[in-house]
N, C-alpha and C positions, 0 to 999 in steps of 0.2 A: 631493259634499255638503260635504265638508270645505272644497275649494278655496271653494265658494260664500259659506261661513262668513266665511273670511280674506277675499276680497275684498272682502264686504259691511260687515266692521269696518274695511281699509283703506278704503275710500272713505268711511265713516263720520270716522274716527280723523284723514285727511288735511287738511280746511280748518281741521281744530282746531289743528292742529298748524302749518300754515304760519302762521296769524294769531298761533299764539302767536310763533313766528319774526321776523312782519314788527311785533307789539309791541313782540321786543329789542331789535331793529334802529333802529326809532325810540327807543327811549330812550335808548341810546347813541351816540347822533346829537347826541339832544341834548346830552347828559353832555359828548362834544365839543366841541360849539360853544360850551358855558358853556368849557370850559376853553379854549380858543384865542381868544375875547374876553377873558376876564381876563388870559392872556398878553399880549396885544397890548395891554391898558391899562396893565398895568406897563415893557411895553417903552417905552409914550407918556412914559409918566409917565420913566423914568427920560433918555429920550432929552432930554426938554422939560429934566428938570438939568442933563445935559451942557451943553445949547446954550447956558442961561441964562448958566451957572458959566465955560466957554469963550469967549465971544464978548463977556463984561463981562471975561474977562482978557486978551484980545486976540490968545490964541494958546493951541494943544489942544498936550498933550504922545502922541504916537507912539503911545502902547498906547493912550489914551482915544480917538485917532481909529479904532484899528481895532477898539474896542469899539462904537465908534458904527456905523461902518459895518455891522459885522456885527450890531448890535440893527437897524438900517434895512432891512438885507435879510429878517432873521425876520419886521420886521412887514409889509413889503409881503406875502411870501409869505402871513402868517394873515391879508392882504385889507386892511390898514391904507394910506392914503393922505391927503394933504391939505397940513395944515399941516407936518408932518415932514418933506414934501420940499421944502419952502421952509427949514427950521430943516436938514437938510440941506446945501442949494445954500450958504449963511450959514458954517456950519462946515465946508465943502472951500474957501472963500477964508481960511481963518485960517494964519496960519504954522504948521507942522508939527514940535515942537521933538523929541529925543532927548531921553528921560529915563531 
């Protein structure tokens, strides 16, 4: 009798409780995605400085190319593409100075 009790509340008590699961799940999905699109708009954002600021001064000094580089890789990785790797291909032809 008892077991019947417990089963009848587990099978009761279970789709509530996954739906409330597969609810978290999606909102923290999205919470994500907001945050990995605002990451990749400031990496845009900051990458599109570099090129501007470098390529009107005709050559990137050593630590700014390997900040660039390393911002180009975070944003492909959070799914960024396009114009960047043309602003990119533009700042790997610039002279490469030691600073």
């Amino acid at each position: 009798m008892v077991q019947e009790v417990l089963l009848q509340t587990y099978m009761a008590a279970l789709p509530i409780v996954l739906g409330y699961v597969i609810w978290l799940l999606k909102n923290q999905r999205k919470g994500r995605d907001a945050n990995s699109r605002g990451t990749m708009l400031l990496l845009r954002v900051q990458m599109i400085e570099y090129h501007d600021k470098y390529v009107a001064q005709g050559y990137i000094p050593s630590y700014a190319y390997e900040n660039f580089c390393e911002m180009y890789e975070a944003y492909h990785e959070l799914g960024g593409n396009g114009m960047i790797t043309h602003m990119f291909d533009e700042i790997k032809e610039l002279e490469i100075r030691k600073e």
